[in-house]
mmCIF file as gemmi writes it, N, C-alpha and C atoms, coordinates in Angstrom:
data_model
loop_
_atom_site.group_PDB
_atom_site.id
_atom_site.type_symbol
_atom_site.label_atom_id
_atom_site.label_alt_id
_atom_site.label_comp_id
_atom_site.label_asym_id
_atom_site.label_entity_id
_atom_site.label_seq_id
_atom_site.pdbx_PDB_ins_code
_atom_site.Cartn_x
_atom_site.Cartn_y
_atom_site.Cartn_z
_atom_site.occupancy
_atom_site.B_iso_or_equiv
_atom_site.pdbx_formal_charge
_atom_site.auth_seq_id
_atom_site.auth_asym_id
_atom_site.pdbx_PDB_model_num
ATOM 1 N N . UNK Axp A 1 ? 0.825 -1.188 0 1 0 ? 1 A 1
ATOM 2 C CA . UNK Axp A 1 ? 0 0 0 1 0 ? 1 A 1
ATOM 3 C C . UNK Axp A 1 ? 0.874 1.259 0 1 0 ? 1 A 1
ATOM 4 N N . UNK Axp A 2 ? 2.4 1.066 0.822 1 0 ? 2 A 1
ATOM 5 C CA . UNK Axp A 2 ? 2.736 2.636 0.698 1 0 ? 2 A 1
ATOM 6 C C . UNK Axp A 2 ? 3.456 2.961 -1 1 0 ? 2 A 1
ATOM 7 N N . UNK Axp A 3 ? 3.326 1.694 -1.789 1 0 ? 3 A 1
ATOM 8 C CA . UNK Axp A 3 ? 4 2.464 -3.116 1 0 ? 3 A 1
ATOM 9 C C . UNK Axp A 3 ? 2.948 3.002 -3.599 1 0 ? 3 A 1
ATOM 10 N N . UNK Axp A 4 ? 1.92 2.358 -3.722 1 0 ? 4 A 1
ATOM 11 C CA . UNK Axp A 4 ? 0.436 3.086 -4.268 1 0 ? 4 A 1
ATOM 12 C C . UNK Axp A 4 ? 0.228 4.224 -3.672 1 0 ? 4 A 1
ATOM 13 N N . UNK Axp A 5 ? 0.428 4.658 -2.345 1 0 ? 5 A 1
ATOM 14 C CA . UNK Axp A 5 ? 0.385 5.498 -1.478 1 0 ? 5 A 1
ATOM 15 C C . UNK Axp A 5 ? 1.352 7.039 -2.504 1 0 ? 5 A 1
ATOM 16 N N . UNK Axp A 6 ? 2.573 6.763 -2.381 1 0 ? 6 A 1
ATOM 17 C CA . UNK Axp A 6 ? 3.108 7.6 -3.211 1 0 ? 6 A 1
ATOM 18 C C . UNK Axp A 6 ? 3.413 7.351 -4.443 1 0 ? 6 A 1
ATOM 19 N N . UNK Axp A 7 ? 2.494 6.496 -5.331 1 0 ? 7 A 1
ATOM 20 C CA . UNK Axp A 7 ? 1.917 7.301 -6.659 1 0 ? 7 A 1
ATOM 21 C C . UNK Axp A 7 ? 1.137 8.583 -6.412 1 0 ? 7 A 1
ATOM 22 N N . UNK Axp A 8 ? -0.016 7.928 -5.878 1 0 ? 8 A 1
ATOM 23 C CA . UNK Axp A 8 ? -1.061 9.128 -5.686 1 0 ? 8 A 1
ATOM 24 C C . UNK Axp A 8 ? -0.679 10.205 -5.237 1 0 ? 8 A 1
ATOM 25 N N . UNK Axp A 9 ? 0.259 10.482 -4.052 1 0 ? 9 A 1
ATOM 26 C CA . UNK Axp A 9 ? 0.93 11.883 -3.388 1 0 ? 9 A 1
ATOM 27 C C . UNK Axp A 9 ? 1.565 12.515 -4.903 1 0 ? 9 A 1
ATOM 28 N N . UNK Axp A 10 ? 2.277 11.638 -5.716 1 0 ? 10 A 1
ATOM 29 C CA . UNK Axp A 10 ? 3.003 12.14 -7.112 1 0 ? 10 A 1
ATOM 30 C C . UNK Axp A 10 ? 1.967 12.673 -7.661 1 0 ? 10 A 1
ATOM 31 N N . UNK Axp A 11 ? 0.865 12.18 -7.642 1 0 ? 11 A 1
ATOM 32 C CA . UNK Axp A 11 ? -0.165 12.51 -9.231 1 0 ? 11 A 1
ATOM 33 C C . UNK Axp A 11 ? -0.803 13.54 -8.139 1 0 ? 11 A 1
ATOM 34 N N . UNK Axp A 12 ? -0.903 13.771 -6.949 1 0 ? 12 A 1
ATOM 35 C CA . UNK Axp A 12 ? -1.532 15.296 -6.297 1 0 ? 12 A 1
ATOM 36 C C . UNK Axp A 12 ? -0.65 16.038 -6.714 1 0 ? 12 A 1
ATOM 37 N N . UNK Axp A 13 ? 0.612 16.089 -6.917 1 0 ? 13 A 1
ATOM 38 C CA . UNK Axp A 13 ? 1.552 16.922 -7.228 1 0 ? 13 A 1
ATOM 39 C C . UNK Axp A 13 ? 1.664 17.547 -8.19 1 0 ? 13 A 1
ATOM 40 N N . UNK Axp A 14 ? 1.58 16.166 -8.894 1 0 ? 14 A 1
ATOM 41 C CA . UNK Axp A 14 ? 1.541 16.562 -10.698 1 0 ? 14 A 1
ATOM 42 C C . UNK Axp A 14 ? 0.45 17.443 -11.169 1 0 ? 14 A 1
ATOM 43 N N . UNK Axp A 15 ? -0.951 17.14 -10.559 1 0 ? 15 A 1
ATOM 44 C CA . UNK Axp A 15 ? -1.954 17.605 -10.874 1 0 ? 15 A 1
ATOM 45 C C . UNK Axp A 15 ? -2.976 18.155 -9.325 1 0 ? 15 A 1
ATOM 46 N N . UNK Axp A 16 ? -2.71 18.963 -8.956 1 0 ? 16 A 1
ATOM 47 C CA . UNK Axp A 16 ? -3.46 19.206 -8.197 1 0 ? 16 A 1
ATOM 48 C C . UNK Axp A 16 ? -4.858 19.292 -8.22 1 0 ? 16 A 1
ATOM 49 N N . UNK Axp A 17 ? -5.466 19.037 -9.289 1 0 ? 17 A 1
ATOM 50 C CA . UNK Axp A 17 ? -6.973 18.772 -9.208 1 0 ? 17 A 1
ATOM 51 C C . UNK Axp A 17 ? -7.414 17.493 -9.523 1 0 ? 17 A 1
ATOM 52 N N . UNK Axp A 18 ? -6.846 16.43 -9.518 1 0 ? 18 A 1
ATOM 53 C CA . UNK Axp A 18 ? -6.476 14.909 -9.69 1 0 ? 18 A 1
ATOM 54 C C . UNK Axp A 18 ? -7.576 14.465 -8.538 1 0 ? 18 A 1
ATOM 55 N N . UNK Axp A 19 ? -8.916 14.811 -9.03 1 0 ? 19 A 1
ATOM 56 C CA . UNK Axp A 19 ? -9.853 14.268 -7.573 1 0 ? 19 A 1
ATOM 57 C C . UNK Axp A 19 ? -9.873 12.892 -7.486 1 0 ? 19 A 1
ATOM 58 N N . UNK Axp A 20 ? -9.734 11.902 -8.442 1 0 ? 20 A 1
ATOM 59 C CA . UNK Axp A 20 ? -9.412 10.529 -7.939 1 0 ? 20 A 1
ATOM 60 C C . UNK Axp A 20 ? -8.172 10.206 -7.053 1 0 ? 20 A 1
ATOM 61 N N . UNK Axp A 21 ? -7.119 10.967 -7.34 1 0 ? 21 A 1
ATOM 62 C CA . UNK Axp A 21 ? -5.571 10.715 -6.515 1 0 ? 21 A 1
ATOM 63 C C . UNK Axp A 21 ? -5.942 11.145 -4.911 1 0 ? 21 A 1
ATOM 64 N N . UNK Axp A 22 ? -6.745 12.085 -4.711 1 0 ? 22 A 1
ATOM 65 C CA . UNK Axp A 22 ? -6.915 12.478 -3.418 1 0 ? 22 A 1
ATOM 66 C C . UNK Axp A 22 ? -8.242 11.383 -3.021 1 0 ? 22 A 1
ATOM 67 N N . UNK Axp A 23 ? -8.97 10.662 -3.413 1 0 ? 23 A 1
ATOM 68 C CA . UNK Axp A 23 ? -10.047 9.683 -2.912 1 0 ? 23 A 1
ATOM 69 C C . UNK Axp A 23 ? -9.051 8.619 -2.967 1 0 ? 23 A 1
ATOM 70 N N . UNK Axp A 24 ? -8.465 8.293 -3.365 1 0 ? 24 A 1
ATOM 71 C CA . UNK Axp A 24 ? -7.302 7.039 -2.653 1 0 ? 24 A 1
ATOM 72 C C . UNK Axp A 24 ? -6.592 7.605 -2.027 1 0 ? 24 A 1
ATOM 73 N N . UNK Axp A 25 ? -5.847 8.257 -1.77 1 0 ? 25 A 1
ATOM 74 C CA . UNK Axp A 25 ? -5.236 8.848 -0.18 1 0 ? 25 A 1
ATOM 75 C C . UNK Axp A 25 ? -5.762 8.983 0.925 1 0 ? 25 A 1
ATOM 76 N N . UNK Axp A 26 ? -7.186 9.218 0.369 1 0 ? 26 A 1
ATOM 77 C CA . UNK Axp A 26 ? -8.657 9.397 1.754 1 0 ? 26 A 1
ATOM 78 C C . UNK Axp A 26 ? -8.585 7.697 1.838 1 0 ? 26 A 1
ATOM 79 N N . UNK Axp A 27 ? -8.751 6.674 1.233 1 0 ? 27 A 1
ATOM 80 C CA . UNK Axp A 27 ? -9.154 5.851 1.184 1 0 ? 27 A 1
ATOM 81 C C . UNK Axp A 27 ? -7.51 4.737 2.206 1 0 ? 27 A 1
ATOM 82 N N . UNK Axp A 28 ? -6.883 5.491 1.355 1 0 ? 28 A 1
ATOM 83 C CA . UNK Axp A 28 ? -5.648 4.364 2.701 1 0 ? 28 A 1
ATOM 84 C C . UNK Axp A 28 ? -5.414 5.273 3.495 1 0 ? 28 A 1
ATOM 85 N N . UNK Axp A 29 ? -5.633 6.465 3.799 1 0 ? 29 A 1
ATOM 86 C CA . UNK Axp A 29 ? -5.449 7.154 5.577 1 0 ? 29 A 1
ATOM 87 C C . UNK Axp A 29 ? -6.457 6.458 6.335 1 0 ? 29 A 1
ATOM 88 N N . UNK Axp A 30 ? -8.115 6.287 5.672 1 0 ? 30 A 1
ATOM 89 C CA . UNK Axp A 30 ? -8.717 5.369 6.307 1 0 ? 30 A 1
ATOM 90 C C . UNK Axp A 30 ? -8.724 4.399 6.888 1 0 ? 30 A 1
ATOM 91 N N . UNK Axp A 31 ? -8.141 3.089 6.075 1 0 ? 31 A 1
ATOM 92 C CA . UNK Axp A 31 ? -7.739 2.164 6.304 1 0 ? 31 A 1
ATOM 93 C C . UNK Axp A 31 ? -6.601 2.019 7.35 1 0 ? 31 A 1
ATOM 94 N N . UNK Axp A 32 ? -5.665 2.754 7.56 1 0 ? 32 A 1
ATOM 95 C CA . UNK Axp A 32 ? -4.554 3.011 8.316 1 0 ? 32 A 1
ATOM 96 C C . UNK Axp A 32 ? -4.834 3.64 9.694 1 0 ? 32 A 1
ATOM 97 N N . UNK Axp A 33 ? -6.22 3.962 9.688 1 0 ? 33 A 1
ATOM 98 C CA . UNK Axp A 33 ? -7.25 4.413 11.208 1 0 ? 33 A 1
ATOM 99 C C . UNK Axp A 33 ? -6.709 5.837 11.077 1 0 ? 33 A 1
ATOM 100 N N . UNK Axp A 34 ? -6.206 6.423 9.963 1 0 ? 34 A 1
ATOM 101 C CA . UNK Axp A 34 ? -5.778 7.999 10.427 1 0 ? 34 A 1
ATOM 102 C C . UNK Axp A 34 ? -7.185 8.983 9.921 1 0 ? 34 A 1
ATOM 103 N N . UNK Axp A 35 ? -7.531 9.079 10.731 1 0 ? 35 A 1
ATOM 104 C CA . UNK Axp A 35 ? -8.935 9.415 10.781 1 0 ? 35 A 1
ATOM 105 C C . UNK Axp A 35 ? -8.788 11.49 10.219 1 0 ? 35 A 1
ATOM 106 N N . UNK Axp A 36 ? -7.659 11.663 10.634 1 0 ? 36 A 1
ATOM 107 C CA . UNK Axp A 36 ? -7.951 13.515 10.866 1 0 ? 36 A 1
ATOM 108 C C . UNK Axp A 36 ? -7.506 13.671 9.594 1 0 ? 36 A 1
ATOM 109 N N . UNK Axp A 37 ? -6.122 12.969 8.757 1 0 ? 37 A 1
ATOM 110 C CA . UNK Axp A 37 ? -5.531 12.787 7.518 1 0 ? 37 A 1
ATOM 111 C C . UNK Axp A 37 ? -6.601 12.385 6.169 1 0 ? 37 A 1
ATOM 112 N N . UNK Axp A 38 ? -7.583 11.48 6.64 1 0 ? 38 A 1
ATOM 113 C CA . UNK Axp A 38 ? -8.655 10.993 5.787 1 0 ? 38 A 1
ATOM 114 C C . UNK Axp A 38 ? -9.41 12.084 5.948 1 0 ? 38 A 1
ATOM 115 N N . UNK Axp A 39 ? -10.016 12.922 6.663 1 0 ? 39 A 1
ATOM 116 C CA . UNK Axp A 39 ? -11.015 13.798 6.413 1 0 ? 39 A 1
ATOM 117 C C . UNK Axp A 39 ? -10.319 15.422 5.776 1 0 ? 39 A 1
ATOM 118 N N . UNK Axp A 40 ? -9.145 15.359 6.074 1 0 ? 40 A 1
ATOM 119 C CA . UNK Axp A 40 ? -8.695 16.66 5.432 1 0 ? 40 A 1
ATOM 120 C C . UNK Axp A 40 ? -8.198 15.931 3.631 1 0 ? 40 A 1
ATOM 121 N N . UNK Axp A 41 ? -8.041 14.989 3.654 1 0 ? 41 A 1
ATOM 122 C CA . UNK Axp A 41 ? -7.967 14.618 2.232 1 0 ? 41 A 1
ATOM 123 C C . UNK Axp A 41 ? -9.572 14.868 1.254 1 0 ? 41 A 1
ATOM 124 N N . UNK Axp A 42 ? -10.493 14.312 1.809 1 0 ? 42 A 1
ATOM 125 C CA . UNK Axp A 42 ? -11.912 14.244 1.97 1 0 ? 42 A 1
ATOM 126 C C . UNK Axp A 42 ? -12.634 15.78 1.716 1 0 ? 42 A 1
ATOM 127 N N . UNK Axp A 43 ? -11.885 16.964 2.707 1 0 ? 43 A 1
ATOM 128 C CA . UNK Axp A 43 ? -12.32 18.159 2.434 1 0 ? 43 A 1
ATOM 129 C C . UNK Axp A 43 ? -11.491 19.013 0.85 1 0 ? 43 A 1
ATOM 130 N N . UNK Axp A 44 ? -10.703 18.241 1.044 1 0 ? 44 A 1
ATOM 131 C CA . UNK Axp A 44 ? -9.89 18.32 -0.552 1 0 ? 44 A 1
ATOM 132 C C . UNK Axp A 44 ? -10.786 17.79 -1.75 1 0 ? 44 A 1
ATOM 133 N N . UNK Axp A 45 ? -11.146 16.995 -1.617 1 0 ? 45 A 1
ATOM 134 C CA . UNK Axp A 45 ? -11.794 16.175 -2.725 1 0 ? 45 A 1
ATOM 135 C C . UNK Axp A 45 ? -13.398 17.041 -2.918 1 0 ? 45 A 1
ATOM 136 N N . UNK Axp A 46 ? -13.735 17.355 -2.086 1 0 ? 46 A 1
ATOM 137 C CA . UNK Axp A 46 ? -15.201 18.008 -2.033 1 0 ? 46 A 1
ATOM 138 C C . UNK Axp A 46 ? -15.046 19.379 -2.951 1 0 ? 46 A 1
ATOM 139 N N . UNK Axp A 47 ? -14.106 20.123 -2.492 1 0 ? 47 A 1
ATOM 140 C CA . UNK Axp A 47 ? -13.592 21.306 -2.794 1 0 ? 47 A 1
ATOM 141 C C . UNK Axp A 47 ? -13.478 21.072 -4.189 1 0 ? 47 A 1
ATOM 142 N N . UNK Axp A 48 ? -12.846 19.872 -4.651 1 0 ? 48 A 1
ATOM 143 C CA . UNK Axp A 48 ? -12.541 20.118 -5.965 1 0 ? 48 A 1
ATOM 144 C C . UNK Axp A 48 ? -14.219 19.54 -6.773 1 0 ? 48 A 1
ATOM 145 N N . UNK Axp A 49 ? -14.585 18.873 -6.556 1 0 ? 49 A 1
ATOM 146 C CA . UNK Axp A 49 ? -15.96 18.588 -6.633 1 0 ? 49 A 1
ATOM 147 C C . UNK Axp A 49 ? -16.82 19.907 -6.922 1 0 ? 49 A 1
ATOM 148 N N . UNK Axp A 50 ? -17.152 20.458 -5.924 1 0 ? 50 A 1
ATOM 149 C CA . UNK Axp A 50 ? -17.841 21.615 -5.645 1 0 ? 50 A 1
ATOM 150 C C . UNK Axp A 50 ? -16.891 22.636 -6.785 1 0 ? 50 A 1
ATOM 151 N N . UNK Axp A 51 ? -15.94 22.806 -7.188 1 0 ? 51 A 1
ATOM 152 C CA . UNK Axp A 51 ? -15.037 23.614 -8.279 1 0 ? 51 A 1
ATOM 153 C C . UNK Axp A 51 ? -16.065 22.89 -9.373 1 0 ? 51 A 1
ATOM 154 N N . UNK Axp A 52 ? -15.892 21.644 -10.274 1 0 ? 52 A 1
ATOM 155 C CA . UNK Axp A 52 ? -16.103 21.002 -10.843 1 0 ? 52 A 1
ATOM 156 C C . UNK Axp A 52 ? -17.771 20.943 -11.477 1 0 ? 52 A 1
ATOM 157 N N . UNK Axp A 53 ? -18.387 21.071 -10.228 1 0 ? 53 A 1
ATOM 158 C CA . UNK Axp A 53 ? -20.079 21.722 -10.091 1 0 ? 53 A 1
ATOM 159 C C . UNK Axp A 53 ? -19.913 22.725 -10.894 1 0 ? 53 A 1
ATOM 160 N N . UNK Axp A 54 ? -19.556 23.789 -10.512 1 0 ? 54 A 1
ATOM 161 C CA . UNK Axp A 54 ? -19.321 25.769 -10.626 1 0 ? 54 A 1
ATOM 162 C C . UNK Axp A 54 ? -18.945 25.334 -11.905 1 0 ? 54 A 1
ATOM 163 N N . UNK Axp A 55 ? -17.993 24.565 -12.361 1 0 ? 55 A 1
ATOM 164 C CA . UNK Axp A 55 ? -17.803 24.898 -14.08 1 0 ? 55 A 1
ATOM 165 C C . UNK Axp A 55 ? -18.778 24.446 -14.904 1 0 ? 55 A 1
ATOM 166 N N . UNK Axp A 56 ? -19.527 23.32 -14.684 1 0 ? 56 A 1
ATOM 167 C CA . UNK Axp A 56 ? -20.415 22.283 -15.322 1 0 ? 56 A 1
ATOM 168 C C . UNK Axp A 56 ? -21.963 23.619 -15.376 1 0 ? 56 A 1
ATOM 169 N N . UNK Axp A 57 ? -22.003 24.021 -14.036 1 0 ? 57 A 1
ATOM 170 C CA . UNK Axp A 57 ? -23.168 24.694 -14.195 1 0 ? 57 A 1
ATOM 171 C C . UNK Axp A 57 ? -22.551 26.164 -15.365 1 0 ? 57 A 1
ATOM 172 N N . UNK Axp A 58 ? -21.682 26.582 -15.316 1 0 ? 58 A 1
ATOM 173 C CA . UNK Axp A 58 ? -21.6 27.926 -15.42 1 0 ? 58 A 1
ATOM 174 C C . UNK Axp A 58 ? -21.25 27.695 -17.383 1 0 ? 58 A 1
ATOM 175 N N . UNK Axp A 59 ? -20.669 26.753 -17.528 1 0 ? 59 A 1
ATOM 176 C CA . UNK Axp A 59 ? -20.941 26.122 -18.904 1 0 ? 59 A 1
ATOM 177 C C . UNK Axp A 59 ? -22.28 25.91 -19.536 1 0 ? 59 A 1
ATOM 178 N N . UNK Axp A 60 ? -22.985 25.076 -18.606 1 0 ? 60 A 1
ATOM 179 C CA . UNK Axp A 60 ? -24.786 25.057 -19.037 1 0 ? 60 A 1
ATOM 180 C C . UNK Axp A 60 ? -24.986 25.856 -19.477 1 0 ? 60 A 1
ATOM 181 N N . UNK Axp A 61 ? -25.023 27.248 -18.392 1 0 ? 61 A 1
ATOM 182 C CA . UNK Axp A 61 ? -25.394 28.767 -18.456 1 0 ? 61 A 1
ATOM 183 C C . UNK Axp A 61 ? -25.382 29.123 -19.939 1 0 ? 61 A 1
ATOM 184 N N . UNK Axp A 62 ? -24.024 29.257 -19.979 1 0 ? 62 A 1
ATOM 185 C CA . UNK Axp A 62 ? -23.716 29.848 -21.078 1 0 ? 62 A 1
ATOM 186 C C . UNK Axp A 62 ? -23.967 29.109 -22.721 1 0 ? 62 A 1
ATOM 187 N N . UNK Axp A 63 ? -23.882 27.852 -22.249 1 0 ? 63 A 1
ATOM 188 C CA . UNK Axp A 63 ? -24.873 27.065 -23.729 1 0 ? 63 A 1
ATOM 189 C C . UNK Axp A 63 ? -26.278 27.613 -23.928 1 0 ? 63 A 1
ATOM 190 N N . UNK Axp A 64 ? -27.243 27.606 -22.915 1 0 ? 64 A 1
ATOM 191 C CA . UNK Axp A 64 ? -28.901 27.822 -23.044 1 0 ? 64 A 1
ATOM 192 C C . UNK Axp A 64 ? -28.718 28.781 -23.481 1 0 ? 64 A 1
ATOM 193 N N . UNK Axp A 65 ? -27.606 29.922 -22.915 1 0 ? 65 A 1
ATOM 194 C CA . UNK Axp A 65 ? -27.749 31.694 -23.138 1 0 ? 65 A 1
ATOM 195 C C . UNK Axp A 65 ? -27.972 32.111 -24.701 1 0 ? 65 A 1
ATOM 196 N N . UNK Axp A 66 ? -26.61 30.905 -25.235 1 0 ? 66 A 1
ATOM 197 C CA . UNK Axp A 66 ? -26.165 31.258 -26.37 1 0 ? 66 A 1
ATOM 198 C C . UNK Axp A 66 ? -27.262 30.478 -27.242 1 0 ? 66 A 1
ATOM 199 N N . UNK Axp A 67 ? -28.051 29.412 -26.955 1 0 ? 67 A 1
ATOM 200 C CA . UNK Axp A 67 ? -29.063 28.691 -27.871 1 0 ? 67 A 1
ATOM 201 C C . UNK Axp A 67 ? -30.159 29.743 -28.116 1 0 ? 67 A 1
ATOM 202 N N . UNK Axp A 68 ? -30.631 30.411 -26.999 1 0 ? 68 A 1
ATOM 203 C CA . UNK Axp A 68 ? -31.664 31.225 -26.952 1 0 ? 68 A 1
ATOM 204 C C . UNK Axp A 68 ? -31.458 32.282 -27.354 1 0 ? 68 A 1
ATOM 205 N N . UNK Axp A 69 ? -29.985 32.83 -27.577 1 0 ? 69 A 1
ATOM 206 C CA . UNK Axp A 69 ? -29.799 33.747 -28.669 1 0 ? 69 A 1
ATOM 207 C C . UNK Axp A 69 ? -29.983 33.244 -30.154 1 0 ? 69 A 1
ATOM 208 N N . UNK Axp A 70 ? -29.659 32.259 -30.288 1 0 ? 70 A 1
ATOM 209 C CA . UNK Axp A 70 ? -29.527 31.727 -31.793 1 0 ? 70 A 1
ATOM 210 C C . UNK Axp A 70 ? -30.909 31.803 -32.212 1 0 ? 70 A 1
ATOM 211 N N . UNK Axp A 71 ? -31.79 31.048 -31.393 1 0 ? 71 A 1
ATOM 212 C CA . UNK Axp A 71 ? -33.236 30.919 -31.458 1 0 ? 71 A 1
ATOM 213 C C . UNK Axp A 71 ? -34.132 32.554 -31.977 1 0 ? 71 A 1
ATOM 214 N N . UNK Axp A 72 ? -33.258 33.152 -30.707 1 0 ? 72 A 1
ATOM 215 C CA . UNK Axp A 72 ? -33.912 34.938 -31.017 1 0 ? 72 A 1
ATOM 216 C C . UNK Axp A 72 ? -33.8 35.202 -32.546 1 0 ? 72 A 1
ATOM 217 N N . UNK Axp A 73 ? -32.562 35.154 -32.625 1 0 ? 73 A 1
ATOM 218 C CA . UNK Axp A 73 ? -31.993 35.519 -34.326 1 0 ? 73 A 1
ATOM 219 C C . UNK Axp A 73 ? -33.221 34.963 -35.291 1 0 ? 73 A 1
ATOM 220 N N . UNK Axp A 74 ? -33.208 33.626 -35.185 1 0 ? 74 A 1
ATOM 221 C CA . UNK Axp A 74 ? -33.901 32.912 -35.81 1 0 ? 74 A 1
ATOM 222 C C . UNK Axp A 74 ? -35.301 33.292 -36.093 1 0 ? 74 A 1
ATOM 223 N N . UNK Axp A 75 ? -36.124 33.629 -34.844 1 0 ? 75 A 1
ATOM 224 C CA . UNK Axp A 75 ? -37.267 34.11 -34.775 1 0 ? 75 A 1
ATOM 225 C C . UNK Axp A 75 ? -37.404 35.673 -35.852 1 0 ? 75 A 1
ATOM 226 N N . UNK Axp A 76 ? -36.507 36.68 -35.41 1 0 ? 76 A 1
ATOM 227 C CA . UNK Axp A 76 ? -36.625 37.661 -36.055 1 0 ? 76 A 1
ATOM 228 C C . UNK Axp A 76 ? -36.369 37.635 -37.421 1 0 ? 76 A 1
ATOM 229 N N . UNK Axp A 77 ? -36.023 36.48 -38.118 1 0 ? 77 A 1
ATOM 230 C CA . UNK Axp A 77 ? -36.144 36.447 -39.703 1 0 ? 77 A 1
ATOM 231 C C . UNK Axp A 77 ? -37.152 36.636 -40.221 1 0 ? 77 A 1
């Protein structure tokens, strides 16, 4: 477990928004009973989650915005 252990610390490194690399670090601090290490990994992973939300929605946004412009155009022919 600790080589797998530091892959994942590598690929947080490499990529700091690597939300799978930080749910296996949550996942063997768990296992290892480190309970305070698993939940600050855990508040990491949410964070990037909740980032991940904010783009997905704010992308939507801006698709409908831009359909319902196209649509407008369309209408006024």
């Amino acid at each position: 477990m600790a080589s797998a252990e530091k892959c994942f610390e590598k690929a947080c490194a490499l990529n700091p928004n690597h939300a799978n690399a930080y749910y296996q670090l949550s996942r063997i601090a768990g296992e290892r009973g480190e309970r305070a290490r698993a939940e600050e990994l855990t508040k990491v992973l949410q964070k990037l989650h909740d980032q991940d939300r904010q783009r997905d929605q704010e992308t939507l946004t801006g698709l409908v915005q831009e359909s319902l412009r196209g649509n407008a155009a369309v209408i006024k022919r």
